[in-house]
C-alpha positions, 0 to 999 in steps of 0.5 A: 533372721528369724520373723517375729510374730506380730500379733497378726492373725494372717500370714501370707505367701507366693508360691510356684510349684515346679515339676510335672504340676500342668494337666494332672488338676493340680489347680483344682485340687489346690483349690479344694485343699485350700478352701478347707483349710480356710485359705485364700487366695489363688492359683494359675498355671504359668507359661513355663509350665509351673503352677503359681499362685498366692495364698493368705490364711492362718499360719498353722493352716498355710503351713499344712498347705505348704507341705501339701504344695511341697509333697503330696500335690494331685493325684498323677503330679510329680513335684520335683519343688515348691519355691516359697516368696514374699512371706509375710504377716496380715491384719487381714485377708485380702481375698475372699475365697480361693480362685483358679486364674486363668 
């Protein structure tokens, strides 16, 4: 099932990176990158050992930040995959900037 666009000017998603994503500034980076794509929202390293978070921009700039979260990463990551949730269209944003979790 294909999603329509609405009319809203925000998408919004969860994301969690599996690989070797934890001490290697994968949060850092994913910050930088978000705030210059004008994405917000957060990230955090899990337990498990995967990095998690949750991002809401325009779509076009959340969907650079995919192929970033998917393929590229921090210097020294290796991203075996980026598992993507709960996808979905916004009025607005509901975050004001971009922030690493602890």
């Amino acid at each position: 099932m294909a999603l329509q666009e609405s009319g809203h000017s925000y998408v919004s998603v969860e994301f969690e990176v599996f690989g070797k994503v934890q001490g290697v500034y994968f949060t850092k980076y994913c910050r930088d990158r978000s705030t210059e794509l004008d994405i917000v929202g957060w990230v955090k390293n899990s337990k498990k050992g995967t990095i998690m978070g949750k991002m809401q921009g325009p779509k076009s700039n959340v969907e650079v930040m995919i192929g970033w979260l998917s393929n590229e990463g921090s210097p020294g990551s290796k991203i075996e995959r980026c598992d993507l949730m709960n996808f979905e269209y916004l009025a607005r944003k509901e975050f004001n900037g971009f922030s690493i979790r602890f």
